[in-house]
KOLGU-4560 file (N, C-alpha, C; in nm, 3 decimals, padded with zeros to 5 digits):
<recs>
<n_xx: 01.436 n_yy: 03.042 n_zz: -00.983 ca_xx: 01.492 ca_yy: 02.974 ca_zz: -00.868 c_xx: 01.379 c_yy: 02.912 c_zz: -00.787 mol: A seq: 1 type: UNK>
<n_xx: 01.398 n_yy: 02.788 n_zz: -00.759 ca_xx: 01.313 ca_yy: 02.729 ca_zz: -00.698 c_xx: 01.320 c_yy: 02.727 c_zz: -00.519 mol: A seq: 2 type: UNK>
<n_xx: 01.197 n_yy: 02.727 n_zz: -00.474 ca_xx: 01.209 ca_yy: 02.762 ca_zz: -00.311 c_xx: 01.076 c_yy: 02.654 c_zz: -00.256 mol: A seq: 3 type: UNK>
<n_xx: 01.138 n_yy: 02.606 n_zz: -00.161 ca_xx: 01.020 ca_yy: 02.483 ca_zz: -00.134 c_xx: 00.967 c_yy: 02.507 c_zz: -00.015 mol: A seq: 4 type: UNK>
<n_xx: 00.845 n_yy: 02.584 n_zz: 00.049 ca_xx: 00.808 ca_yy: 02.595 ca_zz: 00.172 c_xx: 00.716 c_yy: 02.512 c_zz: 00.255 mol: A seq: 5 type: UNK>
<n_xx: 00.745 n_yy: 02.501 n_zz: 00.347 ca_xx: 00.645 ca_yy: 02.377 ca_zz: 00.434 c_xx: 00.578 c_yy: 02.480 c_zz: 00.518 mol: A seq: 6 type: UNK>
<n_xx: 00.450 n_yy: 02.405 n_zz: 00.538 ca_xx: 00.318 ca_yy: 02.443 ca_zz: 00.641 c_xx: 00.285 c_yy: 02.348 c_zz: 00.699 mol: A seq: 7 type: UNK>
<n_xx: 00.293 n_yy: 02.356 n_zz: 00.835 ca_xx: 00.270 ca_yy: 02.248 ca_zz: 00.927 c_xx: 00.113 c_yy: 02.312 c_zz: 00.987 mol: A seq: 8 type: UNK>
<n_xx: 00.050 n_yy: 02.230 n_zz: 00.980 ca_xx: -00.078 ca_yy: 02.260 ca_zz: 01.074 c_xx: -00.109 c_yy: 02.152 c_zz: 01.151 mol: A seq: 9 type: UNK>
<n_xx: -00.232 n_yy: 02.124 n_zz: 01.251 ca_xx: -00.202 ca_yy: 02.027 ca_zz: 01.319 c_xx: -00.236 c_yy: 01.864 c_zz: 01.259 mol: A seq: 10 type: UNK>
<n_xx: -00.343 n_yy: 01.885 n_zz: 01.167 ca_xx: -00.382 ca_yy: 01.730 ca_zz: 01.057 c_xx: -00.321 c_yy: 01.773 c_zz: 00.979 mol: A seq: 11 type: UNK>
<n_xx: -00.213 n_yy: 01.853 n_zz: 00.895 ca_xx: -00.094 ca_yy: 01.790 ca_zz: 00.786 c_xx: 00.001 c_yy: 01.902 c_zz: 00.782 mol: A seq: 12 type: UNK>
<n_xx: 00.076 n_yy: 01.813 n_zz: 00.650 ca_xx: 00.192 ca_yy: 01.977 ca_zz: 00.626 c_xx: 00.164 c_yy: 01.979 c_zz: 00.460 mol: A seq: 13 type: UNK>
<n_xx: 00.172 n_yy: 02.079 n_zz: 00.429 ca_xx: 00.203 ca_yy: 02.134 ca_zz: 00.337 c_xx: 00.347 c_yy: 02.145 c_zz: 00.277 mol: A seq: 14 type: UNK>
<n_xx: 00.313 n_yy: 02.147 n_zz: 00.146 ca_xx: 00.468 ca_yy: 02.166 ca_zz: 00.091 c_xx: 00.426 c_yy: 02.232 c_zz: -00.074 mol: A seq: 15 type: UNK>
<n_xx: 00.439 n_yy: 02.337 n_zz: -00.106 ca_xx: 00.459 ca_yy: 02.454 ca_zz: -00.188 c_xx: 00.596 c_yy: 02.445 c_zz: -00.258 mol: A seq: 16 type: UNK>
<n_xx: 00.606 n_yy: 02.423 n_zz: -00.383 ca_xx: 00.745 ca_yy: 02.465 ca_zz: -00.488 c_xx: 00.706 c_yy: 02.610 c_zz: -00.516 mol: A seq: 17 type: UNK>
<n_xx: 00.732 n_yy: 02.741 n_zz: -00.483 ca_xx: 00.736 ca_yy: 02.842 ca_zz: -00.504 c_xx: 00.784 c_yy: 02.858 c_zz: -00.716 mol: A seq: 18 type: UNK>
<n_xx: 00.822 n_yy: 02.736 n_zz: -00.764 ca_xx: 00.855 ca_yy: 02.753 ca_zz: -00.876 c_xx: 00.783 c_yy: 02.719 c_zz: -00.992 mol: A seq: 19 type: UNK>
<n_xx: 00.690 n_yy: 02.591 n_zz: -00.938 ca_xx: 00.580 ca_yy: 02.536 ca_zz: -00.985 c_xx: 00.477 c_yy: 02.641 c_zz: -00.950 mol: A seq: 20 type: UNK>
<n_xx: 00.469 n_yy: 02.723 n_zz: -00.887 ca_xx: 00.309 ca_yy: 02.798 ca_zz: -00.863 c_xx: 00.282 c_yy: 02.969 c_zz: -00.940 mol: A seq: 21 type: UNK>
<n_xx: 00.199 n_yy: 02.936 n_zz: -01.043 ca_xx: 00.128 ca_yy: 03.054 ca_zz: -01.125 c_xx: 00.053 c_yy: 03.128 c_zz: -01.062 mol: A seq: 22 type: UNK>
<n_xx: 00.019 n_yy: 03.097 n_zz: -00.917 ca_xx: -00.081 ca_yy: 03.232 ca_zz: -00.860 c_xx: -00.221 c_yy: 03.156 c_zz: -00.934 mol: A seq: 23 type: UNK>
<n_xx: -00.261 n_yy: 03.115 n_zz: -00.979 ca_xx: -00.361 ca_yy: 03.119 ca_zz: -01.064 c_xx: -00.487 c_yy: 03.124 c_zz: -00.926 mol: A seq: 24 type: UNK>
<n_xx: -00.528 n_yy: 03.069 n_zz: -00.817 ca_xx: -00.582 ca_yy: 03.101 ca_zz: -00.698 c_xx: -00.674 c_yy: 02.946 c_zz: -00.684 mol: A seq: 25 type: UNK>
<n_xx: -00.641 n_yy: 02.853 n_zz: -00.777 ca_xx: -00.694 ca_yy: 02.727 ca_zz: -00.778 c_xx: -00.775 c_yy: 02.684 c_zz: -00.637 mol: A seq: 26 type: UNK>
<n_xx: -00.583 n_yy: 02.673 n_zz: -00.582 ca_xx: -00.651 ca_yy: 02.581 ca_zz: -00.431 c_xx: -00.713 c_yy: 02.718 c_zz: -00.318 mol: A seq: 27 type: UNK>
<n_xx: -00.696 n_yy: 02.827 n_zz: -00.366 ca_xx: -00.787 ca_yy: 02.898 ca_zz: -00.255 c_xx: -00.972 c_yy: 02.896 c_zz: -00.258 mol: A seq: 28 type: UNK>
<n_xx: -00.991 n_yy: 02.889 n_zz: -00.458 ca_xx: -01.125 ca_yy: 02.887 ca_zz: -00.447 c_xx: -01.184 c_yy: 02.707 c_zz: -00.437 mol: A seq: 29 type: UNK>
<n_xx: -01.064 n_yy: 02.617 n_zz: -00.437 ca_xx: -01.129 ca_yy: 02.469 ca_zz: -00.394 c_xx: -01.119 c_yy: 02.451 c_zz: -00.248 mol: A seq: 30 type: UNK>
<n_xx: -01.078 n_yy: 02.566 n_zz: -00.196 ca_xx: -01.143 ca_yy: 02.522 ca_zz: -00.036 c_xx: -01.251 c_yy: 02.559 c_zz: 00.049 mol: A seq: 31 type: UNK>
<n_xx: -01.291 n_yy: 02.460 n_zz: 00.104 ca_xx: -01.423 ca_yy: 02.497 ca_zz: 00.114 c_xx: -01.438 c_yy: 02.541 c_zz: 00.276 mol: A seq: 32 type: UNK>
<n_xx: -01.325 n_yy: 02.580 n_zz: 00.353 ca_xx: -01.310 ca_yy: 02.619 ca_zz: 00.486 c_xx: -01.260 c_yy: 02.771 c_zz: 00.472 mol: A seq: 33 type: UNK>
<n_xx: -01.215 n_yy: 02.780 n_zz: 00.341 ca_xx: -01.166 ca_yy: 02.950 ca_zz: 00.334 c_xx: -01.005 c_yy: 02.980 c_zz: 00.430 mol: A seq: 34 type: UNK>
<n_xx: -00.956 n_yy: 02.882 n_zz: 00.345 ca_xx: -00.808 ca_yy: 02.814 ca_zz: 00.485 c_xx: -00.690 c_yy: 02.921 c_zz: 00.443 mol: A seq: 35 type: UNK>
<n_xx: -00.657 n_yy: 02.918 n_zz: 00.313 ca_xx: -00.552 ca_yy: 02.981 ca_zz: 00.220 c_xx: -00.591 c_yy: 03.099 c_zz: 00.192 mol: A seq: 36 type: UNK>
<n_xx: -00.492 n_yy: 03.182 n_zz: 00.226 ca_xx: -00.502 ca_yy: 03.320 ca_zz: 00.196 c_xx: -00.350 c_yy: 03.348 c_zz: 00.149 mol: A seq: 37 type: UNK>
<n_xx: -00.384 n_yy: 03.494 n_zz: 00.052 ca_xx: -00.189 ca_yy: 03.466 ca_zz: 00.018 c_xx: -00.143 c_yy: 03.578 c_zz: 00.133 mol: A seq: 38 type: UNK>
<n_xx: 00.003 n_yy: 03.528 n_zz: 00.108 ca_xx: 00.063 ca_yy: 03.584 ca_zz: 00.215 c_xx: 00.147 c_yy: 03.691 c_zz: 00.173 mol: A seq: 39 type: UNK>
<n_xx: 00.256 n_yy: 03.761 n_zz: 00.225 ca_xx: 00.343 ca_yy: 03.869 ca_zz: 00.160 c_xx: 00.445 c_yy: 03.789 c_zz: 00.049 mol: A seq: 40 type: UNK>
<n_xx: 00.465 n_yy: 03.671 n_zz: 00.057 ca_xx: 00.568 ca_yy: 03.615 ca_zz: -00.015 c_xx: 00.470 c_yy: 03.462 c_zz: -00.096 mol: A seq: 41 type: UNK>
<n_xx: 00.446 n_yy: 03.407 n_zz: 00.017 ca_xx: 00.409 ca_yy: 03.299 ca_zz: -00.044 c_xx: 00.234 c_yy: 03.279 c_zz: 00.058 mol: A seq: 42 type: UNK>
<n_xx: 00.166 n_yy: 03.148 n_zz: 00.004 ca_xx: 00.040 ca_yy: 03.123 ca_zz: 00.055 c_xx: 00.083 c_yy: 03.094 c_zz: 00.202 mol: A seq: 43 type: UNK>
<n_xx: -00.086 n_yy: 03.164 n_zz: 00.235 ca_xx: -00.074 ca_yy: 03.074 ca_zz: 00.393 c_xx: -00.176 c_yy: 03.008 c_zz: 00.438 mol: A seq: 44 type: UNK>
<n_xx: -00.192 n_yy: 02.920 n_zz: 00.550 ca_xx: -00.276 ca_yy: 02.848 ca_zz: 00.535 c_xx: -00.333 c_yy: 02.865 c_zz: 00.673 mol: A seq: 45 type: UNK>
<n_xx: -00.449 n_yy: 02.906 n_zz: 00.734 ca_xx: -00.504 ca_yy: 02.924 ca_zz: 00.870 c_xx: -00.513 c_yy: 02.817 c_zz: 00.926 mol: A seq: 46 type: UNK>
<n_xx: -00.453 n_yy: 02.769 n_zz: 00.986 ca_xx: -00.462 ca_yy: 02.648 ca_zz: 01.103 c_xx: -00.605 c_yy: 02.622 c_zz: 01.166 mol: A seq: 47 type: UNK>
<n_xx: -00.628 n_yy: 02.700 n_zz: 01.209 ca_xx: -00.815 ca_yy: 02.691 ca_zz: 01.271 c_xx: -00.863 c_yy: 02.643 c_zz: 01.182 mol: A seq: 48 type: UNK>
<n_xx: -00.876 n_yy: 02.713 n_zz: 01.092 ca_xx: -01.037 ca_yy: 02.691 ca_zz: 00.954 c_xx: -00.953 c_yy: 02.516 c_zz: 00.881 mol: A seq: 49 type: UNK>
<n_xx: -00.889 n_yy: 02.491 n_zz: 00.858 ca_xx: -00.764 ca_yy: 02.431 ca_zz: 00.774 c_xx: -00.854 c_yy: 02.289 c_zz: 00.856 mol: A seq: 50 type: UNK>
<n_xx: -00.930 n_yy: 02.157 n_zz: 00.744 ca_xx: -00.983 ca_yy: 02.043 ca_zz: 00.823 c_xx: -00.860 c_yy: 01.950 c_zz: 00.729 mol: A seq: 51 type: UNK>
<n_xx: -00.790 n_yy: 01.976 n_zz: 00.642 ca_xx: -00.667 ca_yy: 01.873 ca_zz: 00.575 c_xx: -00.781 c_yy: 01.809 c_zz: 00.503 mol: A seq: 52 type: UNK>
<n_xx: -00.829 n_yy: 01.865 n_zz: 00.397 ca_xx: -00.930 ca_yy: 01.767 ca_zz: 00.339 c_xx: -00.867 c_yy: 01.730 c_zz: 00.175 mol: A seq: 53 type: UNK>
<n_xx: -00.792 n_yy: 01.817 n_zz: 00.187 ca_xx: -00.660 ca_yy: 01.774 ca_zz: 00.019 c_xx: -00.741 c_yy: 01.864 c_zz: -00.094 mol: A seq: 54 type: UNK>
<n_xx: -00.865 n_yy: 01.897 n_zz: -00.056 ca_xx: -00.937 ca_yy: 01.982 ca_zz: -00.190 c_xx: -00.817 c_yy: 02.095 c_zz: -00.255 mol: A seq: 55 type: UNK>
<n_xx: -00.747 n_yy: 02.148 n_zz: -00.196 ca_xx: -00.615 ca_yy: 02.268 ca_zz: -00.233 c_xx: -00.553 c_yy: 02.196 c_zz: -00.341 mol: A seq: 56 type: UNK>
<n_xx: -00.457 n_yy: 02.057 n_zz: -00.246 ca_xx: -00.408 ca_yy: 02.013 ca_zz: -00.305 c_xx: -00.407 c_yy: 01.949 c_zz: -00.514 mol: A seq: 57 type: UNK>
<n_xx: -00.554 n_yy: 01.908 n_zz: -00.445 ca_xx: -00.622 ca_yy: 01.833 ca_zz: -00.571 c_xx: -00.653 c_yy: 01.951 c_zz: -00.704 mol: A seq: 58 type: UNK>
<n_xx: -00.709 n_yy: 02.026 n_zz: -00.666 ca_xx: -00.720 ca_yy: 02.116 ca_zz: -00.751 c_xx: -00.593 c_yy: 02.248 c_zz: -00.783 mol: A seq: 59 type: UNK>
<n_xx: -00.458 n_yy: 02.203 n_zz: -00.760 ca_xx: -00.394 ca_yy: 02.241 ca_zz: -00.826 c_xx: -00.313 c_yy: 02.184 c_zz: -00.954 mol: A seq: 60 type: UNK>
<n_xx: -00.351 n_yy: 02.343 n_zz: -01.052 ca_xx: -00.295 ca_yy: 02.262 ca_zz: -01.231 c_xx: -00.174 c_yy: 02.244 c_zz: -01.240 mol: A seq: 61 type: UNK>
<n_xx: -00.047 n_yy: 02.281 n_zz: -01.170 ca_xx: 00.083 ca_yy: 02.290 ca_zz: -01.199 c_xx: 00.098 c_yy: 02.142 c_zz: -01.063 mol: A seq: 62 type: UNK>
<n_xx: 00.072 n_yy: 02.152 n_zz: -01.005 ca_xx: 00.088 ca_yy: 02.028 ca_zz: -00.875 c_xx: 00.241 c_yy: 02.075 c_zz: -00.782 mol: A seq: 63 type: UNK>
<n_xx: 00.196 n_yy: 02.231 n_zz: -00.740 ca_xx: 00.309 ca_yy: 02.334 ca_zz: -00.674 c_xx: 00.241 c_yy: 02.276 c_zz: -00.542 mol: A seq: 64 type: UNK>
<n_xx: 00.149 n_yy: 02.262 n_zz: -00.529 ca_xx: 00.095 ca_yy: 02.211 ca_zz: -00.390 c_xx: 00.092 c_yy: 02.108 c_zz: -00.329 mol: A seq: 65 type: UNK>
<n_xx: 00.136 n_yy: 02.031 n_zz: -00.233 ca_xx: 00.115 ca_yy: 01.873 ca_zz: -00.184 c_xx: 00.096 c_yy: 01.870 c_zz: -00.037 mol: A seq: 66 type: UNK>
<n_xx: -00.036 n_yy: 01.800 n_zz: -00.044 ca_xx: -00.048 ca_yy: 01.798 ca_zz: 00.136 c_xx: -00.011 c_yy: 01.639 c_zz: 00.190 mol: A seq: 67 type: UNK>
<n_xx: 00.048 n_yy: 01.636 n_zz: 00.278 ca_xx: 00.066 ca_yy: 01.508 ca_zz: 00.364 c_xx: 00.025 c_yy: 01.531 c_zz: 00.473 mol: A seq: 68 type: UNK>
<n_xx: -00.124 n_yy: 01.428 n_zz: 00.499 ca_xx: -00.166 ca_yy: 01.428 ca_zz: 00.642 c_xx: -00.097 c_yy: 01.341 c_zz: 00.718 mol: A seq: 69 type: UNK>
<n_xx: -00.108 n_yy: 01.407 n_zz: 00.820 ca_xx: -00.036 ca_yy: 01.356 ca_zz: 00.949 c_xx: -00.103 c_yy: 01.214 c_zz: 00.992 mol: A seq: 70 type: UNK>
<n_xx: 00.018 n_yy: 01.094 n_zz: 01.049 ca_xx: -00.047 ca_yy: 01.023 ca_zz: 01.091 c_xx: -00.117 c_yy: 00.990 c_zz: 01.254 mol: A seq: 71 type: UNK>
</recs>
């Protein structure tokens, strides 16, 4: 079953297919602010550390991850 969660931070949102994502820890070790941490259910993403630089995004293999920066 597929579950689609959004993360709003203040430069973008996030959007996670909980169905597309293997855990594999891709976009936690392509960030280079240390933003994503997992959470009890699904990833989370620290707002402070978090600069929206898409490295998460980009380096995920299934493409469960998509960031849209804010305009």
């Amino acid at each position: 079953m597929s579950e689609i969660v959004e993360v709003e931070t203040r430069q973008a949102r996030f959007v996670l297919d909980s169905s597309e994502c293997d855990g594999c820890g891709e976009c936690m070790r392509a960030c280079p602010t240390r933003a994503i941490i997992v959470g009890e259910e699904y990833l989370e993403i620290d707002e402070e550390r978090c600069r929206a630089c898409g490295s998460c995004a980009r380096a995920c293999p299934t493409g469960a991850l998509r960031m849209e920066p804010r305009a």
